[in-house]
Backbone as JSON, one array per atom type, in Angstrom:
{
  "sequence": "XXXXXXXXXXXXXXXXXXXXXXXXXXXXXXXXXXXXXXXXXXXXXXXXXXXXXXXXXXXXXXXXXXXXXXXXXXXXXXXXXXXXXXXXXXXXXXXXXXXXXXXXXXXXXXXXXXXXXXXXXXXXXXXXXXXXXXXXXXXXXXXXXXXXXXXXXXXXXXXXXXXXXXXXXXXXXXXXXXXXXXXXXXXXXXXXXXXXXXXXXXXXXXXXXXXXXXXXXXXXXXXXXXXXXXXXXXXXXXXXXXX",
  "N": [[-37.52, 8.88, -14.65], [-37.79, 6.22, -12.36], [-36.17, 4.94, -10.12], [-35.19, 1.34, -9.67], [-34.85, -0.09, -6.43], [-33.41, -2.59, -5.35], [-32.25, -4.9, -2.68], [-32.27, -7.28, -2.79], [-30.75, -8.49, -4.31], [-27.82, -9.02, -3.92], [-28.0, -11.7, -3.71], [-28.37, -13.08, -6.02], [-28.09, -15.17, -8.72], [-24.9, -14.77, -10.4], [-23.87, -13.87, -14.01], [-21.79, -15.71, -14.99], [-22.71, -18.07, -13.36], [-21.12, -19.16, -11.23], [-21.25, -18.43, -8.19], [-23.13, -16.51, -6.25], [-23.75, -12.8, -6.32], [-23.03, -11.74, -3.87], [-20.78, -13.44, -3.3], [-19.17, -12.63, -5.21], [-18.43, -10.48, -4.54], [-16.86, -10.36, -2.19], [-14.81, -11.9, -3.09], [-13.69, -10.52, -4.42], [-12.66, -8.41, -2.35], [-11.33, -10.1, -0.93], [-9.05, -10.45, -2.74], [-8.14, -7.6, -2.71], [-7.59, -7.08, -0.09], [-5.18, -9.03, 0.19], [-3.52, -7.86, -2.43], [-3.01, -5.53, -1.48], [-1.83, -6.33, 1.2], [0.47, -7.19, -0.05], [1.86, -4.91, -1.47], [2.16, -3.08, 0.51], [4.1, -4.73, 1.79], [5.98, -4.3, 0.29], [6.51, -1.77, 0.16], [7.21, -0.65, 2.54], [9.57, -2.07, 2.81], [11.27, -1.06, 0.82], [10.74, 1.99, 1.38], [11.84, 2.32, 4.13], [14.66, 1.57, 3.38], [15.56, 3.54, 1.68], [14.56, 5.76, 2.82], [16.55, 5.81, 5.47], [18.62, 5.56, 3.81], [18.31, 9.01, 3.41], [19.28, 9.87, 5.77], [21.64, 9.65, 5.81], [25.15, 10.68, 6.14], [26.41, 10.53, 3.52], [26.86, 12.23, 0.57], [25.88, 11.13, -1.82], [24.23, 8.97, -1.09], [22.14, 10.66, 0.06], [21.15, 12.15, -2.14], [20.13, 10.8, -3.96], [18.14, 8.87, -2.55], [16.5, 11.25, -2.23], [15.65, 11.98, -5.35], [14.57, 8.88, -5.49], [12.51, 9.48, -4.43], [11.03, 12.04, -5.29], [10.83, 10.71, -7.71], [8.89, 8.8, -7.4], [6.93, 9.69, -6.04], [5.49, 12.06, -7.85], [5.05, 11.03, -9.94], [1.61, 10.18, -11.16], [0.0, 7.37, -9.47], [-1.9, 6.06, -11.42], [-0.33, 6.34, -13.87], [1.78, 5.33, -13.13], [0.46, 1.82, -13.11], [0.2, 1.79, -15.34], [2.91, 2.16, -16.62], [4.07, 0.04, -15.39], [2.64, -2.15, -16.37], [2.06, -1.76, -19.09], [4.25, -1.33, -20.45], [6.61, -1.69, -19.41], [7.28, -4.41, -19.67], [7.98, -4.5, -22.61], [9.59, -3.65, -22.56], [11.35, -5.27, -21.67], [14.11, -7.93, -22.64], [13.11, -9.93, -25.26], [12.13, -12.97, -24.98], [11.54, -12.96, -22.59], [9.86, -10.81, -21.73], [7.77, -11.15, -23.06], [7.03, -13.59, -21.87], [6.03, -12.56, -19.34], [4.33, -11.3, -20.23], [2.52, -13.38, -20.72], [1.39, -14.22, -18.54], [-0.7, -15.03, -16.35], [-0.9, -13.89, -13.29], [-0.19, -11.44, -14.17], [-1.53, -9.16, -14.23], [-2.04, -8.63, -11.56], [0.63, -9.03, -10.41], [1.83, -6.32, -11.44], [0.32, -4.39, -10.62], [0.96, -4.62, -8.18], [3.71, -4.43, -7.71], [3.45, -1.44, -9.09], [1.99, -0.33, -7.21], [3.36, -0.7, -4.75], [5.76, 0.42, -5.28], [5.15, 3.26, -5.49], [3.91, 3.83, -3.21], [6.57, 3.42, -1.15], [7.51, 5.57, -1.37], [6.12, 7.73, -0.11], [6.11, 6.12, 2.38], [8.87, 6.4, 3.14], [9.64, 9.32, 3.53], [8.33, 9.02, 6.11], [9.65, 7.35, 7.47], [12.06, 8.86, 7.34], [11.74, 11.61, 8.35], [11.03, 10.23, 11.53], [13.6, 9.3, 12.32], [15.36, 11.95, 12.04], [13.71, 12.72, 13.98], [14.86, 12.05, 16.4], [16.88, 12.45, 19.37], [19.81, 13.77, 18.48], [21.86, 12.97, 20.35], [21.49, 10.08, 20.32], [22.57, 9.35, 18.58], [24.96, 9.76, 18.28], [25.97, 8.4, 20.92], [25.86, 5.67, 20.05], [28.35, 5.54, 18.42], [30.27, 6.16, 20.4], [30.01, 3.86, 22.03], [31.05, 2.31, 20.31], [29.72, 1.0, 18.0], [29.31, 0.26, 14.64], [27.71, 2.1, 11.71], [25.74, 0.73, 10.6], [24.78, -0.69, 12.9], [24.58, 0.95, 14.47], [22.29, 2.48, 13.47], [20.76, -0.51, 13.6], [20.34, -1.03, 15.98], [19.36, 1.06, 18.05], [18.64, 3.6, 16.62], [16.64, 2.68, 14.53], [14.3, 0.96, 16.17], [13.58, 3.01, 17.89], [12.28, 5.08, 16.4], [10.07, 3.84, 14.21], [8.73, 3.38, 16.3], [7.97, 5.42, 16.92], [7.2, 6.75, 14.7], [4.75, 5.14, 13.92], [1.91, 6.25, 14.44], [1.39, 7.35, 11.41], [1.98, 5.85, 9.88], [0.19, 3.97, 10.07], [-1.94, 5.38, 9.03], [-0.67, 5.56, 6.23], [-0.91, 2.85, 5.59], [-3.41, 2.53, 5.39], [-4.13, 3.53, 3.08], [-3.02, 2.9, 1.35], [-4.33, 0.36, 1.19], [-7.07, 1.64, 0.09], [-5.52, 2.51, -2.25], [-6.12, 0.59, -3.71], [-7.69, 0.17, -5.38], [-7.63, 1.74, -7.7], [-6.33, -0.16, -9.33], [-7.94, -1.65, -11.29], [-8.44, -0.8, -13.53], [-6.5, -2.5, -14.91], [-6.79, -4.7, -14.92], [-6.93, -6.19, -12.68], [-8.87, -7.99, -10.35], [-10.07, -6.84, -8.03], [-11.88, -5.43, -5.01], [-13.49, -2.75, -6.07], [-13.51, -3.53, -8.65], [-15.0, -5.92, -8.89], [-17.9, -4.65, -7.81], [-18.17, -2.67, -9.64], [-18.49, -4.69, -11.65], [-20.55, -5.81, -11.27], [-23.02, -4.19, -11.1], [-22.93, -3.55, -13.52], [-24.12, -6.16, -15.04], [-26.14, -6.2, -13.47], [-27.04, -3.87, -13.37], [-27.85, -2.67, -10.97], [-26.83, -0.07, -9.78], [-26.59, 1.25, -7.68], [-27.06, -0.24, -5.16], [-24.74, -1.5, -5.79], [-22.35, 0.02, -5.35], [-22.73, 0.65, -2.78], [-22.55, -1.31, -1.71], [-19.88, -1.69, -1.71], [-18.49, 0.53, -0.85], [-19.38, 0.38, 1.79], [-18.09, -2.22, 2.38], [-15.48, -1.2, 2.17], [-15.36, 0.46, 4.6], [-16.02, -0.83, 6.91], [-13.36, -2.65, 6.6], [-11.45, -0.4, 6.94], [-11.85, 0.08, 9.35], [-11.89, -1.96, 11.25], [-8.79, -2.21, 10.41], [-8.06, 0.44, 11.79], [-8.7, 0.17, 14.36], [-6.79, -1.86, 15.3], [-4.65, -1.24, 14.8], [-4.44, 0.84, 16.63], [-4.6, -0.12, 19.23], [-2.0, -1.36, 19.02], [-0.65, 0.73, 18.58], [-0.66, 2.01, 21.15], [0.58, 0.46, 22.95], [2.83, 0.66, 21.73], [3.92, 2.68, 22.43], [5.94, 5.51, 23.21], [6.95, 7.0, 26.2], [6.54, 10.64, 25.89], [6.87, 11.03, 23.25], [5.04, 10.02, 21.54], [2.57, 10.26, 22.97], [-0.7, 9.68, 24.29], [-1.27, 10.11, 21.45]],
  "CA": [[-37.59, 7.43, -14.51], [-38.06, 5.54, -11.17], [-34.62, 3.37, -9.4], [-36.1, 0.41, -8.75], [-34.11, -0.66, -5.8], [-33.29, -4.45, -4.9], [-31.42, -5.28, -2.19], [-32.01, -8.67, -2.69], [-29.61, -8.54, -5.53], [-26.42, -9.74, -3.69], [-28.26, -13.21, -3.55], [-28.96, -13.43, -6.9], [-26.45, -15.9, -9.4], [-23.72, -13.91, -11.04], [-24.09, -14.4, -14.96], [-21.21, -16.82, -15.2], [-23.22, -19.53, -12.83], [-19.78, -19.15, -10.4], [-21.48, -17.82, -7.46], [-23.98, -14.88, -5.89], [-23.03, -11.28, -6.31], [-22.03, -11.31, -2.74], [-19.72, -14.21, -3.44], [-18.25, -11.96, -5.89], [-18.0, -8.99, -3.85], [-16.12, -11.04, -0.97], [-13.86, -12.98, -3.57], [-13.03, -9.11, -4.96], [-12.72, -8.08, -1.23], [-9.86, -11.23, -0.78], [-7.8, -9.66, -3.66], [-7.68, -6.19, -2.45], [-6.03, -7.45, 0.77], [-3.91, -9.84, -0.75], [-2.99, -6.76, -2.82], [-2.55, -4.1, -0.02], [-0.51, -6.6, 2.04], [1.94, -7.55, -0.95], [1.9, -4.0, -1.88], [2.6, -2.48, 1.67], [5.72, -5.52, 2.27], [7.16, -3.9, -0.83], [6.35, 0.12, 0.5], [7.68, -0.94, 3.55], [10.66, -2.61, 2.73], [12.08, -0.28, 0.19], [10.56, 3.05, 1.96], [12.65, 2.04, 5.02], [16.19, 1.69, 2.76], [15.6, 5.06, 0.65], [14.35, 6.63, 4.49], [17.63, 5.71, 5.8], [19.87, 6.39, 2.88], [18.14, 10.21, 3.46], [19.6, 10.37, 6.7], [23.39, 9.3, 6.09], [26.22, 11.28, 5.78], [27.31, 10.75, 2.13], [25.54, 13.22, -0.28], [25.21, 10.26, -2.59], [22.85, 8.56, -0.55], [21.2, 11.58, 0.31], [20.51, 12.61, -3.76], [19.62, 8.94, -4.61], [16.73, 8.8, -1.66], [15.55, 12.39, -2.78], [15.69, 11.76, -6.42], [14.0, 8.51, -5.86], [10.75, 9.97, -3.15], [10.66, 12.79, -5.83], [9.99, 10.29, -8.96], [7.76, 7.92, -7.61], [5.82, 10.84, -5.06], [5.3, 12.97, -8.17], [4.0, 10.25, -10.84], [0.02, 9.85, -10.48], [-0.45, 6.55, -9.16], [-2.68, 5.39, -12.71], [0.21, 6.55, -14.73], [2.58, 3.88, -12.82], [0.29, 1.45, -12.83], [-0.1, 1.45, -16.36], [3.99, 1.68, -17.16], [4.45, -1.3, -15.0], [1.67, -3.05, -17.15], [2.43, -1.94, -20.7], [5.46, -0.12, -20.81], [8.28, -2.65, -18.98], [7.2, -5.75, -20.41], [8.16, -4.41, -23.59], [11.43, -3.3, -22.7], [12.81, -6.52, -21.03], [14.2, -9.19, -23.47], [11.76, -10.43, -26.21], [11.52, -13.76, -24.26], [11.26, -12.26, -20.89], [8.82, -9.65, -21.74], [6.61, -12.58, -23.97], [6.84, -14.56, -20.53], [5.63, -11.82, -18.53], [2.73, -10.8, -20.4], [1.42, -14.27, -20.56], [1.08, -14.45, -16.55], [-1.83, -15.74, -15.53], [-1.55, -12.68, -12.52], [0.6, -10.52, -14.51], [-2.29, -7.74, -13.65], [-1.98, -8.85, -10.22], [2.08, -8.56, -10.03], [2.16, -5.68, -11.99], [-0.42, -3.74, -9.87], [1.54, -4.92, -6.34], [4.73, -3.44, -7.81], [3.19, -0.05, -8.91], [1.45, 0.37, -5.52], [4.15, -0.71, -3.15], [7.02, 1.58, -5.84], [4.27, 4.15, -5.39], [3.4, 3.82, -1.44], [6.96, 3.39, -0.58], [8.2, 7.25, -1.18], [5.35, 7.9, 1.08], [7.07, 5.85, 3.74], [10.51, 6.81, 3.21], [9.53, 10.34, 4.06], [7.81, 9.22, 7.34], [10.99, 6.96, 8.24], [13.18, 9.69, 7.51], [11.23, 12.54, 10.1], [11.06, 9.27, 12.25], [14.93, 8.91, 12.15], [15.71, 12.91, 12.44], [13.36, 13.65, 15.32], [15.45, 11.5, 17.45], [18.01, 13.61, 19.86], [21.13, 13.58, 18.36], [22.72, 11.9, 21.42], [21.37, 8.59, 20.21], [23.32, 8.4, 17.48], [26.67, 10.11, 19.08], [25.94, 7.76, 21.9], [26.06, 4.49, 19.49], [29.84, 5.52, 18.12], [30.6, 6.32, 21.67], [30.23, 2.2, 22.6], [31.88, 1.38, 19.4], [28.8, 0.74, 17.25], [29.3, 1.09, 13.59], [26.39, 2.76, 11.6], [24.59, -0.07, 10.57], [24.52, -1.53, 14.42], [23.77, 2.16, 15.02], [20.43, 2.09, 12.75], [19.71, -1.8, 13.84], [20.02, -1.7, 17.77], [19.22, 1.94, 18.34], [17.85, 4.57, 15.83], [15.5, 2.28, 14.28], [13.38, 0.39, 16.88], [12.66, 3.76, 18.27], [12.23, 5.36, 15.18], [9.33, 2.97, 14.07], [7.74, 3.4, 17.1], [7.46, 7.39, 17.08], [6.26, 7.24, 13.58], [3.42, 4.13, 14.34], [0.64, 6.27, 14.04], [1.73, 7.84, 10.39], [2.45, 4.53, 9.41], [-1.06, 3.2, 9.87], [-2.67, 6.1, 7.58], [-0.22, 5.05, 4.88], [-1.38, 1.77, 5.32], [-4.99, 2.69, 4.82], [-3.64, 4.47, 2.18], [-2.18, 1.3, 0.19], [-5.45, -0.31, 0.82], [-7.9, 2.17, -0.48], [-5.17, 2.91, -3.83], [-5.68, -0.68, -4.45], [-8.92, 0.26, -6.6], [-7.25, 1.76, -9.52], [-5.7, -1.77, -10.24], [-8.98, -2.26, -11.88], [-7.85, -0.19, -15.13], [-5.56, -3.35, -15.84], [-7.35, -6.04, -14.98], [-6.9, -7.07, -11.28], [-10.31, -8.34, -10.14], [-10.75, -6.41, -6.91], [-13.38, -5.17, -4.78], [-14.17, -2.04, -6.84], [-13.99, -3.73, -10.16], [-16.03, -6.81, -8.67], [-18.73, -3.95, -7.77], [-18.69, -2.72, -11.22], [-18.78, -5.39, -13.0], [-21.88, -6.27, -10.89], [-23.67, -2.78, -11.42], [-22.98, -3.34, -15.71], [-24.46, -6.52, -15.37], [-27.75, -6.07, -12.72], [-28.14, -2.24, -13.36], [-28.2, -1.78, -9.43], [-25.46, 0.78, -9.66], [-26.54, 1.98, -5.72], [-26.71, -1.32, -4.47], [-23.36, -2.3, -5.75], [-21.08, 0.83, -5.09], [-22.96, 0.99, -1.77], [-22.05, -2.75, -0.93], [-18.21, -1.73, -1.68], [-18.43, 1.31, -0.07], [-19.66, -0.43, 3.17], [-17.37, -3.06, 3.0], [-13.98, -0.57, 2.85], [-15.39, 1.24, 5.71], [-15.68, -1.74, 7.75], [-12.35, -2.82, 6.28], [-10.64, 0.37, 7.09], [-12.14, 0.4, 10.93], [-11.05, -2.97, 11.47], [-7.32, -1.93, 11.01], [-7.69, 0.92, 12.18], [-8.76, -0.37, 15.97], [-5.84, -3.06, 15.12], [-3.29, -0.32, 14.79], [-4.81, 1.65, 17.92], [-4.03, -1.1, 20.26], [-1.06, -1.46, 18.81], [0.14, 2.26, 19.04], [-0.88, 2.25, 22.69], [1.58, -0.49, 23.32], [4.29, 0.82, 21.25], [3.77, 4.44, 22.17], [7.15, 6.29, 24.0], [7.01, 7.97, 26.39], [7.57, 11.79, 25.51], [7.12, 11.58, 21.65], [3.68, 9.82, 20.73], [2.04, 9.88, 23.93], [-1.78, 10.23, 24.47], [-2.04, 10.48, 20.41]],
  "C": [[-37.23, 7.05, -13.07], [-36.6, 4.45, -11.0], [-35.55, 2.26, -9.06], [-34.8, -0.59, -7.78], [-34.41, -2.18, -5.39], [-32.18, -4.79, -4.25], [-30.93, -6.7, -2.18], [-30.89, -9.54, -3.4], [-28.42, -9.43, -5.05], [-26.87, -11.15, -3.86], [-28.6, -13.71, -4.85], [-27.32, -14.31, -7.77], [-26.02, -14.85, -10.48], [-23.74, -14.38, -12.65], [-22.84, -15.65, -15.84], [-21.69, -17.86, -14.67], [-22.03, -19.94, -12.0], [-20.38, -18.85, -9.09], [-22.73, -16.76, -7.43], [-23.18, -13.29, -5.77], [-22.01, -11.15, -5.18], [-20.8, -12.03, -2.66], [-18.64, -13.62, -4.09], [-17.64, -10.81, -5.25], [-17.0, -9.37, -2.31], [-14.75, -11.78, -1.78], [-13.1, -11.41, -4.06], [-12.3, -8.58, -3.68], [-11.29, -9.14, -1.05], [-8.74, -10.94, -1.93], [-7.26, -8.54, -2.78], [-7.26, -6.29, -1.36], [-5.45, -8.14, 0.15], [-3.28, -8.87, -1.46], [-1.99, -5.55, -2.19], [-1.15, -5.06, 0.58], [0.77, -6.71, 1.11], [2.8, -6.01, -1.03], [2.89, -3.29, -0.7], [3.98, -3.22, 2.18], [6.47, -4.44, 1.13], [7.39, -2.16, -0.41], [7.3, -0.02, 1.76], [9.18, -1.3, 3.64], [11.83, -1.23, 2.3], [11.81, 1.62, 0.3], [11.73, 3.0, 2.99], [14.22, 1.92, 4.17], [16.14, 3.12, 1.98], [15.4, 6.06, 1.88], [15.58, 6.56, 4.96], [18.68, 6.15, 4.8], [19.74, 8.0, 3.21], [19.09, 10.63, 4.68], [20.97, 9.95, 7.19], [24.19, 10.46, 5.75], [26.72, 11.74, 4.57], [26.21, 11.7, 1.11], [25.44, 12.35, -1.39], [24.12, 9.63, -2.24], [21.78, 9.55, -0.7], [20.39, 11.91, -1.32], [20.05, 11.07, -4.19], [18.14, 8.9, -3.72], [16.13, 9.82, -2.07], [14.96, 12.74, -3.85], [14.26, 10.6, -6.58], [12.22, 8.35, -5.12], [10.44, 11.09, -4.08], [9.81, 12.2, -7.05], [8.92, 9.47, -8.52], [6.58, 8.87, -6.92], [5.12, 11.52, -6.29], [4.54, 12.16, -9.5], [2.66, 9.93, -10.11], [0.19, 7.68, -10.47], [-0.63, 5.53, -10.74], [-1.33, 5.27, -13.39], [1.0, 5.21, -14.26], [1.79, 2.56, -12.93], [0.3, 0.52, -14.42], [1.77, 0.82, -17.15], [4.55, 0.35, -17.08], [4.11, -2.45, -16.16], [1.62, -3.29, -18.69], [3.79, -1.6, -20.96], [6.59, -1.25, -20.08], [8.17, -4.04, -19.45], [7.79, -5.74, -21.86], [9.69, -3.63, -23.42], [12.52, -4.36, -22.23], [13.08, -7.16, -22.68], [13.5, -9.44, -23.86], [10.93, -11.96, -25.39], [11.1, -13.74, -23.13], [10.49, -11.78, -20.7], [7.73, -10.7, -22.36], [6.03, -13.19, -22.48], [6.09, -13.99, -19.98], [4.24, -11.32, -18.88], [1.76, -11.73, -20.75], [1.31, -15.1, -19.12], [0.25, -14.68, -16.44], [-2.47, -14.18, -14.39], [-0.63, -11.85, -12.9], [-0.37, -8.89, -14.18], [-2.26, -7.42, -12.22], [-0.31, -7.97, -9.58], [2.39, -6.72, -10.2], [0.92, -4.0, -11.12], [0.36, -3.56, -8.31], [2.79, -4.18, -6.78], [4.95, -1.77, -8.22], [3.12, 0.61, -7.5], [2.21, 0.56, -4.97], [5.4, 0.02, -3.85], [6.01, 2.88, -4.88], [4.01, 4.75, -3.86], [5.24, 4.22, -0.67], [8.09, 4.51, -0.38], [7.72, 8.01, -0.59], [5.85, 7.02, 2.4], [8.47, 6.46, 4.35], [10.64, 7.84, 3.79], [9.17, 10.34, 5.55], [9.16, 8.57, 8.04], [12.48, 7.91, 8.36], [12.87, 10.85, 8.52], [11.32, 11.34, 11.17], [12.74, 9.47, 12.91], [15.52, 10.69, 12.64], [14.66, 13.56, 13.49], [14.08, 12.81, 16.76], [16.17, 12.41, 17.88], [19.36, 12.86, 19.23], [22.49, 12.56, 19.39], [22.44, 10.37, 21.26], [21.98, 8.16, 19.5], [25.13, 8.67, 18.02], [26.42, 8.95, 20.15], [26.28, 6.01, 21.07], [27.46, 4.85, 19.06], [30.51, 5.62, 19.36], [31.43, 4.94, 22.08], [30.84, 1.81, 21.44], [30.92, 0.89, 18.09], [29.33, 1.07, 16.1], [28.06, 1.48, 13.23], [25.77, 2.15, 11.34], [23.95, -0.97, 11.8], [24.04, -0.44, 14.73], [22.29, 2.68, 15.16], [19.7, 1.38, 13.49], [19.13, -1.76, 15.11], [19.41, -0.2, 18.23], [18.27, 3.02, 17.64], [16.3, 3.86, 15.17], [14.54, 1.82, 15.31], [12.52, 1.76, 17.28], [12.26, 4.78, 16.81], [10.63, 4.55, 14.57], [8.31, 3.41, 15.15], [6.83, 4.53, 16.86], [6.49, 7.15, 15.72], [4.81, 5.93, 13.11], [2.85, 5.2, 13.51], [0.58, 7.27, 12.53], [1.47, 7.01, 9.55], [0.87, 3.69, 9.33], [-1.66, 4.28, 9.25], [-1.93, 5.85, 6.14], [-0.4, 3.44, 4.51], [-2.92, 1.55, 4.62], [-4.69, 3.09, 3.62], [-3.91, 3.74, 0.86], [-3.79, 0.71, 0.06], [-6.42, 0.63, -0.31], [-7.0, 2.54, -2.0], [-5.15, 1.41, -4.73], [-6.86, -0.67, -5.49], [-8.21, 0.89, -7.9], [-6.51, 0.41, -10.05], [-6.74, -2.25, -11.29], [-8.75, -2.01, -13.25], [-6.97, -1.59, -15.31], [-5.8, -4.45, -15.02], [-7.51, -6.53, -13.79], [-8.61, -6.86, -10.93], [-11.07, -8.2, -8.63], [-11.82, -5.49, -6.8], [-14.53, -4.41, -5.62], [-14.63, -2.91, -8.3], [-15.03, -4.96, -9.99], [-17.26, -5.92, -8.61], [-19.21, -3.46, -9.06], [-19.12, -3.39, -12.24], [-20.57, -6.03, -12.59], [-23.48, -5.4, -11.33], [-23.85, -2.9, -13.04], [-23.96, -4.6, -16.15], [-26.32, -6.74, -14.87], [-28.1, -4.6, -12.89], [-28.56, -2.18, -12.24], [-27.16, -1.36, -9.27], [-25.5, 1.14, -7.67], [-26.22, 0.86, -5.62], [-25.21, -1.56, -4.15], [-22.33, -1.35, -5.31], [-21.19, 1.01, -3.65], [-22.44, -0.26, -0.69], [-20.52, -2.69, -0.76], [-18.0, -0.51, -0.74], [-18.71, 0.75, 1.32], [-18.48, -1.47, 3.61], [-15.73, -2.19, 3.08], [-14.17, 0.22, 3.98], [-14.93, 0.32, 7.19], [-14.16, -2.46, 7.74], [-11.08, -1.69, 7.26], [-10.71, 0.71, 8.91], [-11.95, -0.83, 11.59], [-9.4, -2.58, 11.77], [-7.17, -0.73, 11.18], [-8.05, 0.9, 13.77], [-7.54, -1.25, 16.24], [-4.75, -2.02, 15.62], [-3.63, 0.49, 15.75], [-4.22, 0.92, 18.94], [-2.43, -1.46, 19.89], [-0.08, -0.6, 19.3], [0.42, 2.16, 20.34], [0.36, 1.33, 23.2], [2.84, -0.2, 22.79], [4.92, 2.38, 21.39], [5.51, 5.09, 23.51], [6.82, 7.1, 24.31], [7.62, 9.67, 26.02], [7.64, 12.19, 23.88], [5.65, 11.33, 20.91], [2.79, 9.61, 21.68], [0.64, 10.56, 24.22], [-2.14, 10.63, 22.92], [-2.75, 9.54, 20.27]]
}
């Protein structure tokens, strides 16, 4: 049997009477950032406190950050995405958990807090090599002037720290973006699942995986020229220089 290709497809109305395919595939496309960025504040945030606990002194910290880059590193992605979604709603409070699963973007929330649990034991690891490839004299040098360790971190270890590990830091960003397609298993209404649902209802499966495929490429070469210019400007001498 013969494909009968139609590119013309994106222009055609969407069977709700809401829009053209491509409208859909751009309104799917405005989730999956909106997604990524929520996702990546939360990878970001709580990668950076579990990265730092790795690299303190107390062997409590240390087993608490390793413990918790081991459970979320070692669950598949889907599997969290799903506990978030079925599995903790039903363990809060009867009214709490009721509340929660009649959200409006409870697929939404519940997708941004898998990802960015998920993403941010993949950071933690890069802020913690970040943090121990510094020379030792930076941190003896902050108790020196009197610094305690959290002035030690703020004014010193971190800024450069951050820097060195830039260009790490923008593949785990791509990262976040492109894991934002399994959200589709539980309902969030991004790019991929906009593509699919387009493909189930026009039967132009190429067209449509080829229109999403196109647009994360362009997506992903966007920030990654963003984060080039960036690097270059944030690059230290001596540690990330000329990557």
């Amino acid at each position: 049997m013969n494909y009968n290709w139609n590119w013309g497809i994106f222009w055609d109305q969407t069977p709700d009477a809401t829009g053209t395919y491509f409208g859909s595939l751009m309104s799917g496309l405005q989730v999956t950032i909106l997604l990524a960025l929520c996702a990546w504040f939360i990878a970001f945030v709580m990668g950076s406190l579990i990265g730092i606990m790795r690299t303190l002194p107390a062997r409590w910290a240390v087993f608490v950050g390793n413990a918790y880059i081991e459970m979320f590193r070692n669950i598949p992605l889907l599997v969290q995405l799903f506990i978030w979604f079925f599995v903790v709603p039903e363990l809060l409070p009867g009214d709490l958990g009721i509340w929660i699963k009649q959200l409006r973007n409870g697929p939404f929330i519940a997708a941004m807090l898998g990802l960015g649990f998920y993403m941010s034991s993949r950071v933690a690891a890069q802020i913690t090599a970040g943090i121990n490839a510094l020379p030792k004299g930076q941190r003896m040098a902050g108790t020196a002037i009197g610094l305690t360790t959290w002035q030690t971190y703020r004014y010193i270890l971190l800024p450069l720290a951050y820097r060195i590990i830039f260009p790490p830091l923008t593949s785990e960003f791509l990262n976040t973006i492109k894991n934002t397609a399994p959200a589709l298993t539980i309902g969030v209404l991004e790019l991929t699942a906009r593509a699919r649902s387009m493909q189930e209802f026009s039967f132009q499966v190429f067209e449509a995986f080829s229109a999403a495929a196109a647009i994360y490429l362009v997506l992903s070469a966007v920030v990654t020229i963003g984060m080039r210019i960036l690097e270059k400007r944030l690059a230290i001498p001596g540690f990330n220089e000329g990557k």
